[in-house]
The first five atom37 places (N, CA, C, CB, O) and aatype in JSON, in Angstrom:
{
  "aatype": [20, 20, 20, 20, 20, 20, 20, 20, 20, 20, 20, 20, 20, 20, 20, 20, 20, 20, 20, 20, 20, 20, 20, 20, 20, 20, 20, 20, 20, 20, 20, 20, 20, 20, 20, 20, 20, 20, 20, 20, 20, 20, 20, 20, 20, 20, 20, 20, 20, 20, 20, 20, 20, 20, 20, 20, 20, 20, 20, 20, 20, 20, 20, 20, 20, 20, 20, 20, 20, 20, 20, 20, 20, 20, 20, 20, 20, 20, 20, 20, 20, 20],
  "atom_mask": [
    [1, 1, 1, 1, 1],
    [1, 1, 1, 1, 1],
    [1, 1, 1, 1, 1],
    [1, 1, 1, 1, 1],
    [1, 1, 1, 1, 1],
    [1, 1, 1, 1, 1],
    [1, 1, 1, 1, 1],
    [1, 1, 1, 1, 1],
    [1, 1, 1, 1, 1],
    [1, 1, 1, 1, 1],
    [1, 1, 1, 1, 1],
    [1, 1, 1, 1, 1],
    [1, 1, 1, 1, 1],
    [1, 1, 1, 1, 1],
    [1, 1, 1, 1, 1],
    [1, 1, 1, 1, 1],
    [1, 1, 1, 1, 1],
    [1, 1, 1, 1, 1],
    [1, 1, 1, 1, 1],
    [1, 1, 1, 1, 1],
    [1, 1, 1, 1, 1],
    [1, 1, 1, 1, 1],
    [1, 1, 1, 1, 1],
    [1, 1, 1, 1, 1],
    [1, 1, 1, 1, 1],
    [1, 1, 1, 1, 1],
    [1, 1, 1, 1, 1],
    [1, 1, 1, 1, 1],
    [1, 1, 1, 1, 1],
    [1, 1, 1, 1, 1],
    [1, 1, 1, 1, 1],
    [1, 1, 1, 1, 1],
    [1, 1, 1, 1, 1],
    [1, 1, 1, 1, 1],
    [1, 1, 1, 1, 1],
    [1, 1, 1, 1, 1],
    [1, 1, 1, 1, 1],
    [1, 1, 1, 1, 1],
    [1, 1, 1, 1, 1],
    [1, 1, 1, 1, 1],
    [1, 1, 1, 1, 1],
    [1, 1, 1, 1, 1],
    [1, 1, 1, 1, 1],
    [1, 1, 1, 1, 1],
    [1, 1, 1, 1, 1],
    [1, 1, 1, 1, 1],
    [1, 1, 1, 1, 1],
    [1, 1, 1, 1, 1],
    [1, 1, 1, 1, 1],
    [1, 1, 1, 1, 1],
    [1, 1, 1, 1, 1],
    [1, 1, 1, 1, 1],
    [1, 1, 1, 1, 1],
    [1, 1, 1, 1, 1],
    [1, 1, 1, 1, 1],
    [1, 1, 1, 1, 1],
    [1, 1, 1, 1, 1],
    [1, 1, 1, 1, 1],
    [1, 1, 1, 1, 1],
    [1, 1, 1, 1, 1],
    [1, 1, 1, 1, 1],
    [1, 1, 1, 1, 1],
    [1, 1, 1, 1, 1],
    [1, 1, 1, 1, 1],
    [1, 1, 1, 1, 1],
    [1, 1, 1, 1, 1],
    [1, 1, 1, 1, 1],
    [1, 1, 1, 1, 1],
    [1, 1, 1, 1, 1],
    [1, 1, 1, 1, 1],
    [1, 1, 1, 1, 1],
    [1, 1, 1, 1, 1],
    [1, 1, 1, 1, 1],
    [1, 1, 1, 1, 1],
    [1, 1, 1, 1, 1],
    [1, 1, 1, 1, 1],
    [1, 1, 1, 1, 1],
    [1, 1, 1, 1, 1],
    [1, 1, 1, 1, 1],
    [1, 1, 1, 1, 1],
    [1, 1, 1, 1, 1],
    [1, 1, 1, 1, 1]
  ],
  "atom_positions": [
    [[-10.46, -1.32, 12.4], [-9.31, -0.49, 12.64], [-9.18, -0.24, 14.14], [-9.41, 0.84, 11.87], [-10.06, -0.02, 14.98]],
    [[-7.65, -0.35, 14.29], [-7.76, -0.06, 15.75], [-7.53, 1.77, 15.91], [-6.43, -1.08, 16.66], [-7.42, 2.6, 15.02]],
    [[-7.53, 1.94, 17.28], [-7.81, 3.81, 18.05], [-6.44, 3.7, 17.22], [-7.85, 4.45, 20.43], [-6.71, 3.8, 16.02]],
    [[-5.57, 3.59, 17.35], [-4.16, 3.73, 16.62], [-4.29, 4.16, 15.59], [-3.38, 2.67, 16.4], [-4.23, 5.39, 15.58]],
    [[-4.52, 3.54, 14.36], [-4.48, 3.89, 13.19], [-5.55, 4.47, 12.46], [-4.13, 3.03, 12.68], [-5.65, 4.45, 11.23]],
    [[-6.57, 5.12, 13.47], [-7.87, 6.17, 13.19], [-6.9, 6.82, 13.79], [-9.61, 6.13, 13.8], [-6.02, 6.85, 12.92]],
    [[-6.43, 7.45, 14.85], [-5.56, 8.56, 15.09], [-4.21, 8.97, 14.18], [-5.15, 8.33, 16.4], [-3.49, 9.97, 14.3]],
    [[-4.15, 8.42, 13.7], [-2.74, 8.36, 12.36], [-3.61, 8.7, 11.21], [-1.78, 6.51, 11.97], [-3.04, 9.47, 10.43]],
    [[-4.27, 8.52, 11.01], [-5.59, 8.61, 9.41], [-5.56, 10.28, 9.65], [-7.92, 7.61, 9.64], [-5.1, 11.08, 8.84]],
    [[-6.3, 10.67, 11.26], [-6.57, 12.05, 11.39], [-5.72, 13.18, 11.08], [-6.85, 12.21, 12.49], [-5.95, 14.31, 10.65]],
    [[-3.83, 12.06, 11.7], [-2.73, 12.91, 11.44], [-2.15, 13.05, 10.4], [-1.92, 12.74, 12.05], [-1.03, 13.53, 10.55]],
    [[-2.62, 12.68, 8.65], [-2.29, 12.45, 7.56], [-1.34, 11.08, 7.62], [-1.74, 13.67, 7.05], [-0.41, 10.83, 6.86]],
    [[-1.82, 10.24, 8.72], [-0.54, 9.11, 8.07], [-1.13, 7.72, 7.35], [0.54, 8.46, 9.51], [-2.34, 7.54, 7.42]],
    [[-0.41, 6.88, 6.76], [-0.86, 5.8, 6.94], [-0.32, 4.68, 7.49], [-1.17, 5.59, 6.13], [0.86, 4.37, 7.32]],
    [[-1.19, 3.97, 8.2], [-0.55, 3.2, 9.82], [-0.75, 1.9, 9.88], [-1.26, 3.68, 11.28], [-1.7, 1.36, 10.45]],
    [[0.18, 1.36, 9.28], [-0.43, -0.03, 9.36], [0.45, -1.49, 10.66], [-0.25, -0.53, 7.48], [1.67, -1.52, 10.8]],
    [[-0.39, -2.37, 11.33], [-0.1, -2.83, 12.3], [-0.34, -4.22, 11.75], [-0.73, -2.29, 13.44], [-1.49, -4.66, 11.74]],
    [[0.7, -4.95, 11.29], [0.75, -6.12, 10.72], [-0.7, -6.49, 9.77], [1.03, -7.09, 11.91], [-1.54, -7.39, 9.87]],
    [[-0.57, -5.66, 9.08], [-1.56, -5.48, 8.13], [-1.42, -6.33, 6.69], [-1.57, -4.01, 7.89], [-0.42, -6.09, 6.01]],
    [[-2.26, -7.16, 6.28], [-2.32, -8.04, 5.43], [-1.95, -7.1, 4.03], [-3.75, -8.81, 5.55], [-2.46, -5.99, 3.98]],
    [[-1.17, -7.49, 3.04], [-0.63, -7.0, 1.78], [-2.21, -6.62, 1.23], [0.4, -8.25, 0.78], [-2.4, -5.43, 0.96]],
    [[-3.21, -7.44, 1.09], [-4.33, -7.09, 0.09], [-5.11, -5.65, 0.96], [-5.57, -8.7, -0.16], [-5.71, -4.79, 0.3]],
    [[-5.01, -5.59, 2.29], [-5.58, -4.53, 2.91], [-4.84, -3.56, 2.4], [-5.65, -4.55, 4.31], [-5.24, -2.86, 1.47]],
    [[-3.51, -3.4, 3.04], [-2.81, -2.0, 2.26], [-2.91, -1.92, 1.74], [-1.96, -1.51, 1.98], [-3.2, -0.73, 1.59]],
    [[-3.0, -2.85, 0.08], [-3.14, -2.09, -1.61], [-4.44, -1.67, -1.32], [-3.06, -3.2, -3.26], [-4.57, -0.47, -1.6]],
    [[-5.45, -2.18, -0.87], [-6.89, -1.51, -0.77], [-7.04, -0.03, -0.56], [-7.62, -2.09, 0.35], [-7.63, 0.74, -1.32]],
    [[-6.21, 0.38, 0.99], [-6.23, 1.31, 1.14], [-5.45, 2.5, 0.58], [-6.26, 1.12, 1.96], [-5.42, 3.67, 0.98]],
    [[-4.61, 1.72, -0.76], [-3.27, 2.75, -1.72], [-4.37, 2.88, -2.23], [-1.68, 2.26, -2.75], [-4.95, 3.94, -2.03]],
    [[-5.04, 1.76, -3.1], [-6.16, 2.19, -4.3], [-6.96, 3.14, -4.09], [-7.08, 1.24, -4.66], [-6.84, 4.29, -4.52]],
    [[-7.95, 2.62, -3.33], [-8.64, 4.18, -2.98], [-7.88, 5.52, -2.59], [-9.53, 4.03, -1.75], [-8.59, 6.51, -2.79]],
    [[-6.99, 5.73, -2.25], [-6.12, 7.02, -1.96], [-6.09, 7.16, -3.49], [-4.48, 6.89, -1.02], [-6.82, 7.88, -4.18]],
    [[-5.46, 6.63, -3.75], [-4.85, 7.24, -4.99], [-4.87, 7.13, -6.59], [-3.85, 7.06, -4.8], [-4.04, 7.36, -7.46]],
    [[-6.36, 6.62, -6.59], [-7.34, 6.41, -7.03], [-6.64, 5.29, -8.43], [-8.14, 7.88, -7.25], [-6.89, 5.39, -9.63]],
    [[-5.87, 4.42, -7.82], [-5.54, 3.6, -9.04], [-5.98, 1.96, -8.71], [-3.79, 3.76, -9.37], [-5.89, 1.46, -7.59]],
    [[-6.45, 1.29, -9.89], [-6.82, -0.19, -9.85], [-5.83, -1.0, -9.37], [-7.16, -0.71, -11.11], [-4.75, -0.44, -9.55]],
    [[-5.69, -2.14, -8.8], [-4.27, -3.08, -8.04], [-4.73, -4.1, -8.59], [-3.98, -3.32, -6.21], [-5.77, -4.61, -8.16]],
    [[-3.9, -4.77, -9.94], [-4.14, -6.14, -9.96], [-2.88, -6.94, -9.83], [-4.84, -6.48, -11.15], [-1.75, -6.49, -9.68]],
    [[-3.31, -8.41, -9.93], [-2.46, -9.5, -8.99], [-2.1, -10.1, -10.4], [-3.39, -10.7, -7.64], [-3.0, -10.56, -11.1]],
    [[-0.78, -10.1, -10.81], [-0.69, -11.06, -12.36], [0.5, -12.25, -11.23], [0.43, -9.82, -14.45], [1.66, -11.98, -10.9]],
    [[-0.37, -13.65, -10.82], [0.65, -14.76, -10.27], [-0.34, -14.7, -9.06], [2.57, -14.39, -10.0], [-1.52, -14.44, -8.83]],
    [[0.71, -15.07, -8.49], [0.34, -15.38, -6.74], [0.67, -14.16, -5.67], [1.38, -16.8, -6.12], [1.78, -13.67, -5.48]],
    [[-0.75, -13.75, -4.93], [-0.56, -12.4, -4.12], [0.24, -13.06, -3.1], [-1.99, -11.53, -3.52], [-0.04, -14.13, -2.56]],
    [[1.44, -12.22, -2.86], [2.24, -12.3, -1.87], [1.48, -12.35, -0.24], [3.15, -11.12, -2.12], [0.49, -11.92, 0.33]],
    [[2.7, -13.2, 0.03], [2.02, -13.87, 1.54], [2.55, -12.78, 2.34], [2.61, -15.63, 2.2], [3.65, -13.13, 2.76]],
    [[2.19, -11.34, 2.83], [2.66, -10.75, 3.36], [2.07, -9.86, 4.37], [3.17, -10.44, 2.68], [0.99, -9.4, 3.99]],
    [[2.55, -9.38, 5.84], [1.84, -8.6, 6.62], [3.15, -6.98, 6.56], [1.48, -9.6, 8.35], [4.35, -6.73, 6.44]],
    [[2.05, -6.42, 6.73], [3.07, -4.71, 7.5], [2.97, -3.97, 8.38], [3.16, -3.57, 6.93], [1.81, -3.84, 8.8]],
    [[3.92, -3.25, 8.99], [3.68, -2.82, 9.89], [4.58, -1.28, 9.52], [3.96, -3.83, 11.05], [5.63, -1.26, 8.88]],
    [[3.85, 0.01, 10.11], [5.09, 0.91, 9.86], [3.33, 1.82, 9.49], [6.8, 0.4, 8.35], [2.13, 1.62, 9.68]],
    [[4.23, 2.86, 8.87], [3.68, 3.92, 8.51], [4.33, 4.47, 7.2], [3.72, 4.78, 9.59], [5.17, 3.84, 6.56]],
    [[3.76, 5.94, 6.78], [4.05, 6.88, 6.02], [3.19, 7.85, 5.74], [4.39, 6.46, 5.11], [2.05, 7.52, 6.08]],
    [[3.27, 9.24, 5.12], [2.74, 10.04, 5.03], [1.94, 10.45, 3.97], [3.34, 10.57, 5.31], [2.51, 10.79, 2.93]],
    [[0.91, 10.48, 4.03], [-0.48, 10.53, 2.98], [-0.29, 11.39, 1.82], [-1.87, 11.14, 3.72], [-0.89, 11.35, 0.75]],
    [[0.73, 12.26, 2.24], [0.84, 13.2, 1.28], [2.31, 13.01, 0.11], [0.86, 14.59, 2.18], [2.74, 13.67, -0.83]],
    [[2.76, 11.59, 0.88], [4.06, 10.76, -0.42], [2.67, 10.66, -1.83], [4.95, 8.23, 0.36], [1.44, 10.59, -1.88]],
    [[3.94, 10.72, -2.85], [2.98, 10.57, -4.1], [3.36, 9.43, -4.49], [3.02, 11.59, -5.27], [4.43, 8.98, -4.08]],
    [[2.64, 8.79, -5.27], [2.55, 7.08, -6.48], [3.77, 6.59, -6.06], [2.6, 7.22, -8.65], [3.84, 5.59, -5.35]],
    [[4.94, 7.35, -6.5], [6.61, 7.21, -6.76], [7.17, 6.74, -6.02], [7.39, 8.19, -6.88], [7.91, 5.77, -6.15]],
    [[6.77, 7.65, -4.6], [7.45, 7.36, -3.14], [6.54, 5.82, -2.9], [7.06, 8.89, -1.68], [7.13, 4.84, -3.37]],
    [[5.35, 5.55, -2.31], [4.89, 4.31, -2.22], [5.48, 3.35, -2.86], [3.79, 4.27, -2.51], [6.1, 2.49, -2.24]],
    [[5.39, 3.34, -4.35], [5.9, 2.1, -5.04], [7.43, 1.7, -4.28], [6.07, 2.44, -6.84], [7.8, 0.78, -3.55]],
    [[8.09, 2.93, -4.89], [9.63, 2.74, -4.0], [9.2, 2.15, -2.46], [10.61, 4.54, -3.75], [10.11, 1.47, -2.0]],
    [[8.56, 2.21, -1.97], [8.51, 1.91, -0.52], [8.27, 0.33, -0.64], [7.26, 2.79, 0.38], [8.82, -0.47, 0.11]],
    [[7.19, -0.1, -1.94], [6.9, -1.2, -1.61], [7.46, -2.11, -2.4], [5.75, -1.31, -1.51], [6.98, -3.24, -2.27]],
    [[8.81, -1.93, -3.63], [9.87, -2.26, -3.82], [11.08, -2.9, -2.58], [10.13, -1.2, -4.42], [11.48, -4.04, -2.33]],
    [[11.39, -1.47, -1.98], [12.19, -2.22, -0.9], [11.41, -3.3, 0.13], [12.83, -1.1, -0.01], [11.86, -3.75, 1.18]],
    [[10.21, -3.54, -0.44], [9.95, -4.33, 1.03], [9.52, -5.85, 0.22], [8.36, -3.47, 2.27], [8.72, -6.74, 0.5]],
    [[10.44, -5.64, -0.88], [10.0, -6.83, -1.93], [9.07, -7.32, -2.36], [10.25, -7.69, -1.77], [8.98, -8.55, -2.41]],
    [[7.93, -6.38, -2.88], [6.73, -6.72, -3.31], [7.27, -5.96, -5.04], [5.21, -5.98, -2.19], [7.83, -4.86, -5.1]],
    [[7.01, -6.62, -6.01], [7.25, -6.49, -7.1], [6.31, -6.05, -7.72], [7.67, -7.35, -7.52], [5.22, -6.56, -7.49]],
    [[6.4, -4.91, -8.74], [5.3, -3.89, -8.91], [5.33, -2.42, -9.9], [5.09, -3.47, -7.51], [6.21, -1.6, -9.62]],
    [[4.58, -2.18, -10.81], [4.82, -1.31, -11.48], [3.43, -0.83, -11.73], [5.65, -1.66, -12.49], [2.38, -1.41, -11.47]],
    [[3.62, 0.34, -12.3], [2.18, 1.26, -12.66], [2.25, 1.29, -14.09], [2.1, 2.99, -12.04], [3.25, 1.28, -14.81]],
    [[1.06, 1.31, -14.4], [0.93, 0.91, -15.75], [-0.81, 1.3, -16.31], [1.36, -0.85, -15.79], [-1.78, 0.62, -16.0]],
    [[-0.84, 2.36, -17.05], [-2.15, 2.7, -17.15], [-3.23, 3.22, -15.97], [-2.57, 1.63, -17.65], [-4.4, 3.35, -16.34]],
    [[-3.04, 3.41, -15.1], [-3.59, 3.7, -13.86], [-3.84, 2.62, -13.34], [-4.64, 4.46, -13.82], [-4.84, 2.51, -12.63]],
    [[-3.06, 1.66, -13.55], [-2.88, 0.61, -12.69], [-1.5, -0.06, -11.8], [-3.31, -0.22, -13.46], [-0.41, -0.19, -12.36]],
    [[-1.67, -0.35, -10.74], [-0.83, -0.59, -10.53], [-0.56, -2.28, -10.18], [-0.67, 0.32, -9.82], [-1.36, -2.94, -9.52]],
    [[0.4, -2.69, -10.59], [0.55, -4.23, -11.13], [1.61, -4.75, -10.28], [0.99, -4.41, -12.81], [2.82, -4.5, -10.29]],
    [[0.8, -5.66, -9.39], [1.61, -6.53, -8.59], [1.82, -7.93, -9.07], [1.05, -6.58, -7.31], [0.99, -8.75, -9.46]],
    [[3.52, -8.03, -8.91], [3.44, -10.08, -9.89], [4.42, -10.43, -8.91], [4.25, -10.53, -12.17], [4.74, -9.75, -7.94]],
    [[4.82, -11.42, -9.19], [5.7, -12.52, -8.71], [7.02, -12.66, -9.8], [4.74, -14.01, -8.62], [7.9, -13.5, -9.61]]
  ]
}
């Protein structure tokens, strides 16, 4: 991690700087304590941006809807496909 996004962690955010798709779900899962599985092919994708630690399940998914990653929760899981 870079000084950047340890200083964003401290400020409740989450900060990501062309950050690989499997890192961010890593770091949703553990937040928010739900399993991420891959039904197809994990999207070829990086991010960049932020948001606030304290958005719940709802807001994320919606976030990662508009950014065309296809995805639903389902049992305390949350299910990424193609």
């Amino acid at each position: 991690m870079d000084a950047a996004t340890i200083a964003a962690w401290k400020e409740g955010i989450f900060s990501f700087n062309n950050t690989d798709i499997r890192e961010v779900l890593r770091q949703l899962s553990r937040w928010y304590n739900i399993q991420v599985v891959f039904r197809g092919k994990v999207p070829d994708r990086k991010f960049s941006g932020g948001f606030e630690r304290q958005a719940n399940l709802e807001q994320v998914i919606q976030i990662l809807k508009e950014s065309n990653i296809n995805c639903i929760v389902k049992d305390n899981k949350l299910v990424i496909y193609d």
